[in-house]
N, C-alpha and C positions, 0 to 999 in steps of 0.2 A: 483426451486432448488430441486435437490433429497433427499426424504425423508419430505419434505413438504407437510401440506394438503393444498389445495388450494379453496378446496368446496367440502361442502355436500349437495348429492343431494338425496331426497325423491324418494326411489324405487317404490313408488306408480305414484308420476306423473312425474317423469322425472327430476320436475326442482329443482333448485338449493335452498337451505332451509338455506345456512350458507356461509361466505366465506372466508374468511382469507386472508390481503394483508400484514403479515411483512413482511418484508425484508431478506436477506439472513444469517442475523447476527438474526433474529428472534424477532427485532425492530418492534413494533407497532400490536404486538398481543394480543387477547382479549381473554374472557372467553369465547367469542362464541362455538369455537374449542379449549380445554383446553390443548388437545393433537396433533396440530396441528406442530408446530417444531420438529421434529425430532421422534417424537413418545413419547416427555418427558414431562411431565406436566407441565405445566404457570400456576402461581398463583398471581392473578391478585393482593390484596392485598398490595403483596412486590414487585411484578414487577420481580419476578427472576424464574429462571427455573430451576427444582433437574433431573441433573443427574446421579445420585443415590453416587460419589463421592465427588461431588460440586456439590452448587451453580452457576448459571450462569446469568449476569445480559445482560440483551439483550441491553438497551439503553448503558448501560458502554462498554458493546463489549468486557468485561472480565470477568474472573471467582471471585468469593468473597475470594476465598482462594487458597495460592501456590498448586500446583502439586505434590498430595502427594508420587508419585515416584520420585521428583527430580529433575534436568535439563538433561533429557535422551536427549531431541532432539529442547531442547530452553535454555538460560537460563533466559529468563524473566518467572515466573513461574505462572503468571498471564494472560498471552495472551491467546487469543482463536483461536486454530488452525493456528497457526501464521496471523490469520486478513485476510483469504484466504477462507472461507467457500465453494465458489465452489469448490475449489478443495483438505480440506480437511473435515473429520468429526471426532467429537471427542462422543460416545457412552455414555460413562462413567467415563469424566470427569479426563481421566489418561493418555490414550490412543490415539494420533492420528493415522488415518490411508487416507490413498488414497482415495477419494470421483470419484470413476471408475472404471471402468469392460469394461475386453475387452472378445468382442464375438469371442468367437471359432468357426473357419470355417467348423468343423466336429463336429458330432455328435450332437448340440445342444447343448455345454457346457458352461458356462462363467469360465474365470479368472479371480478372484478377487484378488487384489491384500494386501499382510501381512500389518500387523502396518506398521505405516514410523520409529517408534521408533526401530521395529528388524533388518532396513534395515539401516537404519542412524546413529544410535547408535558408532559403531566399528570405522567409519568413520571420526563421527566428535570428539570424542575422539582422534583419531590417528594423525587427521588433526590437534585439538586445541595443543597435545604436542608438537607436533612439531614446530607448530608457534612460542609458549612462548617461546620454548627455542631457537630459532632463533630471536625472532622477540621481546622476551620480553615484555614490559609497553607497548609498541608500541602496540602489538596485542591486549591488554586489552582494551587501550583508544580508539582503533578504536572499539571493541564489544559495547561497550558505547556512541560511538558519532553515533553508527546505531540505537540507542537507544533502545537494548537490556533491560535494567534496567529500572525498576518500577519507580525508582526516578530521570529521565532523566529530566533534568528541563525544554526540550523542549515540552514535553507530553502534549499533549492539554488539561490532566485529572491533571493538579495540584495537587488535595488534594484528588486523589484519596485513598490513604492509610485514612485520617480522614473518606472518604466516605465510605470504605470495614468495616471499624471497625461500624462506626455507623447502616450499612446495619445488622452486624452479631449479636449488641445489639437487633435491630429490629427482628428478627430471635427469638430469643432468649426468649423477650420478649412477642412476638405474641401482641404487642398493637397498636394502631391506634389510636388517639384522644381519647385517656383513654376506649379504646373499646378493648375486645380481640378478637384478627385475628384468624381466621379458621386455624387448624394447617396444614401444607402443609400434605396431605395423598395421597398412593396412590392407584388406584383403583384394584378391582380383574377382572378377565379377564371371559368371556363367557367361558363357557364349549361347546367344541366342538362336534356335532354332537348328542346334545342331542334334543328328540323328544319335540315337547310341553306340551303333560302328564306328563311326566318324568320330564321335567324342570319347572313342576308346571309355565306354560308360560299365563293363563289365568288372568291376571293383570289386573287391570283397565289401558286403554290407558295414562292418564295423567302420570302413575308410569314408563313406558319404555324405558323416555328420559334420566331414572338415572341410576348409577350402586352403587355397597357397597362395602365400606374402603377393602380393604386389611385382616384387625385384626378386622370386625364387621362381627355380626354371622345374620341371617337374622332375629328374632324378635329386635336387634338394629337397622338395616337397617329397616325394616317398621317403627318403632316410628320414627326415623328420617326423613323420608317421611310425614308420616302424622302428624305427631307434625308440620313439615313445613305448612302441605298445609290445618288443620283443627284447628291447635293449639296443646296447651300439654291437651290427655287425650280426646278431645273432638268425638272421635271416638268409632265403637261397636272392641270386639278382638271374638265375639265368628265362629262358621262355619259359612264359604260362607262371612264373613267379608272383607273389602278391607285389612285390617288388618294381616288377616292370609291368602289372597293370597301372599302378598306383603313377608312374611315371606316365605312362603315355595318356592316362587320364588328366593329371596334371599340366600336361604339355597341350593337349588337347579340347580342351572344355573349357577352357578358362582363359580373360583375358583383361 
């Protein structure tokens, strides 16, 4: 599906070092590739994916919370791109749009096509007044037995309303069998085009499989590294230290 990883492959020897097989709803993904769906972080933990609006739960195949613009172009406000993924994608959890591009026979360009929400919007408003007032209880009942509604009793997810609130206590709480959960973070992005001098890129090899939080400066990002890999404190921090590579890498490369 587009927008999928599907494997990582070691630019040293060609072959493939990671793979990723969920599914199209992003069912049955691991920490391998953390960023492998859509480009948006899994956290294996809680089982859900931040689209930076919602929550997304990939085995539920719905969002943990309504659609915080409304019912522009559904009004179950929980589904995920209406249960269509190849053909739609939702970015940021508000938003559906068209999952295709069409190629332009001149110049090299593509058409991408707007939200389905700027295009659908007018439409199905226009369309739904008109039904009611024609067509009244009738139009509702039948929105309902398409099974539109969250509490459609034919819904294969029964109790999913007790499951979205218990998911958002979990959230909430970051606990696991009286353990606290890693908080969902997200990463900072390589700086582009910078040299290896500059990006302080001389790392110990073990450190270049990681990157730092978002909101960590890079002497958090090294203790977090080697707190992990030597313990708390069990490391040197003066020059030429893995310590203060790992820092000025972190300070450096990344933003």
């Amino acid at each position: 599906m587009q927008g999928t990883i599907r494997h990582l492959v070691s630019y040293q020897t060609g072959e493939i070092e990671k793979s990723n097989t969920c599914d199209a709803f992003g069912f049955n993904l691991t920490e391998d590739i953390p960023y492998a769906y859509l480009g948006k972080r899994y956290d294996a933990d809680t089982n859900l994916i931040y689209f930076g609006k919602r929550y997304y739960d990939p085995s539920l195949r719905r969002w943990l919370t309504p659609d915080p613009l409304g019912p522009i172009d559904h009004s179950n406000l929980y589904q995920y791109v209406f249960n269509n993924p190849f053909m739609y994608q939702d970015f940021q959890g508000e938003s559906v749009s068209v999952n295709a591009t069409l190629p332009l026979l001149f110049w090299g360009a593509t058409l991408v096509f707007p939200p389905l929400g700027a295009i659908v919007m007018p439409v199905v408003y226009t369309a739904t007044a008109a039904s009611v007032a024609y067509l009244g209880y009738k139009a509702v009942g039948a929105m309902n037995s398409a099974g539109y509604t969250v509490s459609d009793p034919d819904d294969p997810m029964p109790n999913i309303s007790k499951y979205i609130h218990e998911k958002t206590l979990e959230i909430v709480k970051r606990k696991k069998d009286g353990k606290n959960i890693k908080p969902i973070r997200d990463y900072k992005n390589p700086k582009p085009k910078i040299s290896g001098k500059e990006g302080a890129k001389d790392v110990p090899s073990w450190a270049k499989g990681n990157k730092p939080y978002v909101d960590e400066k890079g002497k958090d990002f090294a203790k977090r590294l080697l707190d992990e890999k030597y313990g708390p404190g069990n490391y040197r921090k003066g020059p030429d230290s893995e310590f203060n590579k790992v820092k000025k890498w972190g300070s450096r490369s990344w933003e």
